[in-house]
N, C-alpha and C positions, 0 to 999 in steps of 0.2 A: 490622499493617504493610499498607499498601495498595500497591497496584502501579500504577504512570504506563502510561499509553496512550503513552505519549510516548516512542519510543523513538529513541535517539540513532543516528547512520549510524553503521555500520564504515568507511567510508570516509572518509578527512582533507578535509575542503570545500576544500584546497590539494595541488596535487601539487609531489611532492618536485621541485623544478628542476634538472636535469643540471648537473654543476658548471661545464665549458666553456660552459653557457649562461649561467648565473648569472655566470661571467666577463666573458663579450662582454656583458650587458647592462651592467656595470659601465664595463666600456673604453667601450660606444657612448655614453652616458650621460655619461662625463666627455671625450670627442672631442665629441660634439654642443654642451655648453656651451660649451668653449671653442672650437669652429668659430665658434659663436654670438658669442661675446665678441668674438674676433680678427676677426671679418670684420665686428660693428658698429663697433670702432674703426678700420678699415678705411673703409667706406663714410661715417664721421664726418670723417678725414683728408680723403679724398677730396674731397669738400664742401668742407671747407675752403678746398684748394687748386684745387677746378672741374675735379675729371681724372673724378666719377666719379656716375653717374645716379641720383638718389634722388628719387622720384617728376616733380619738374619740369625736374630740374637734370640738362642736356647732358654728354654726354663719347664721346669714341671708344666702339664698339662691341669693339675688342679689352680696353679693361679690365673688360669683363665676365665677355668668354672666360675669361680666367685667373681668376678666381672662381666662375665655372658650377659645376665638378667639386666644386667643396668644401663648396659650397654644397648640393647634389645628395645627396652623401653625409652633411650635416650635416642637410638635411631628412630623408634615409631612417632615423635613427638618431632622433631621435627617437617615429615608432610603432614602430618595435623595441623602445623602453626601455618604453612604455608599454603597448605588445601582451604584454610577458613578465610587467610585473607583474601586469597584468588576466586571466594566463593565456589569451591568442587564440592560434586556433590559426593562423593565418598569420602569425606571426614569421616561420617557416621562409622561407616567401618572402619575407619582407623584408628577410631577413638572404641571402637569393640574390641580391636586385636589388641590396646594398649591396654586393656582391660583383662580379655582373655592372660594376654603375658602376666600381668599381675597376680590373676590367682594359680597360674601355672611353678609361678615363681613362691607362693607363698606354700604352696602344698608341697613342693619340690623340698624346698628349706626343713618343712615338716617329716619328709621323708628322711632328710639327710642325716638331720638332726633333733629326733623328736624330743618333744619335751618332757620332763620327769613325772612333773604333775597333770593333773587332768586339767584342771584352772589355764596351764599354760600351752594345752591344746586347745582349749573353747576358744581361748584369746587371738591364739593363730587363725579359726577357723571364722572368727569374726571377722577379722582384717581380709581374709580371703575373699568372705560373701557379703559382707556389708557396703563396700564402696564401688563393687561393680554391679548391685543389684540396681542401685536407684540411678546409677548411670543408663542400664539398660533401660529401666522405666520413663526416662526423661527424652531419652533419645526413639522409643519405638513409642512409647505411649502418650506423652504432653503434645495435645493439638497442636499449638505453635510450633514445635519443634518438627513438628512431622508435614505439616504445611510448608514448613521453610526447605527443609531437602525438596519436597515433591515439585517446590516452584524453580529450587536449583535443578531440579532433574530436567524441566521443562526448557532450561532457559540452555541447558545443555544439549539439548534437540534443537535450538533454533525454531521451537513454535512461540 
């Protein structure tokens, strides 16, 4: 019996992906296609009827506005989907910038368009801060989660 030079890592050439990430890549992944879809047949409509700017073709500048955010968020979610399956260790902040856009885009709306009642400011200001807080706590604060970048960071250095 001869014995191989060749010996194999202990280590999985894959780290195990934390399960709420492995979620959000799936949610950002299927939001970004259909951002993608809804806002091509969007921008095709548009055209159609000359309300809206594709490459040569004129239209007010506010039917932009109302497509910016989504758009925004529809481009940030695609290196997300692709940063977590190539294992990069800057998701973390991509999935903060799609965060940050989110409440930038919710206060913005609030500005635009504020609402009548007080009830329908709390409501805005919940959606704001509720869905980006516990992303920040899950991403900077849950041990697993904060192990898993620090061993992508490592594995990104080549030690």
């Amino acid at each position: 019996m001869t014995d191989s030079i060749v010996h194999t890592p202990r280590v999985p050439s894959r780290l195990p992906i934390p399960l709420l990430i492995t979620c959000g890549w799936a949610l950002m992944a299927l939001y970004g296609l259909t951002a993608v879809v809804l806002l091509s047949f969007a921008a095709v409509d548009a055209v159609a009827h000359g309300t809206f700017t594709i490459a040569s073709l004129r239209t007010p500048v506010e039917e932009w506005l109302v497509a910016a955010p989504y758009i925004v968020l529809a481009a940030l979610s695609g290196p997300f989907v692709w940063g977590v399956w190539k294992e990069r260790p800057w998701t973390r902040e991509v999935a903060m910038a799609f965060w940050i856009c989110w409440v930038l885009m919710v206060v913005a709306a609030t500005i635009v368009d504020p609402p009548e009642r007080t009830k329908g400011l709390l409501w805005l200001l919940f959606w704001a801060i509720v869905p980006p807080v516990p992303a920040v706590l899950y991403f900077y604060g849950k041990r697993n989660v904060v192990l898993y970048y620090d061993e992508l960071r490592v594995r990104g250095r080549g030690a």
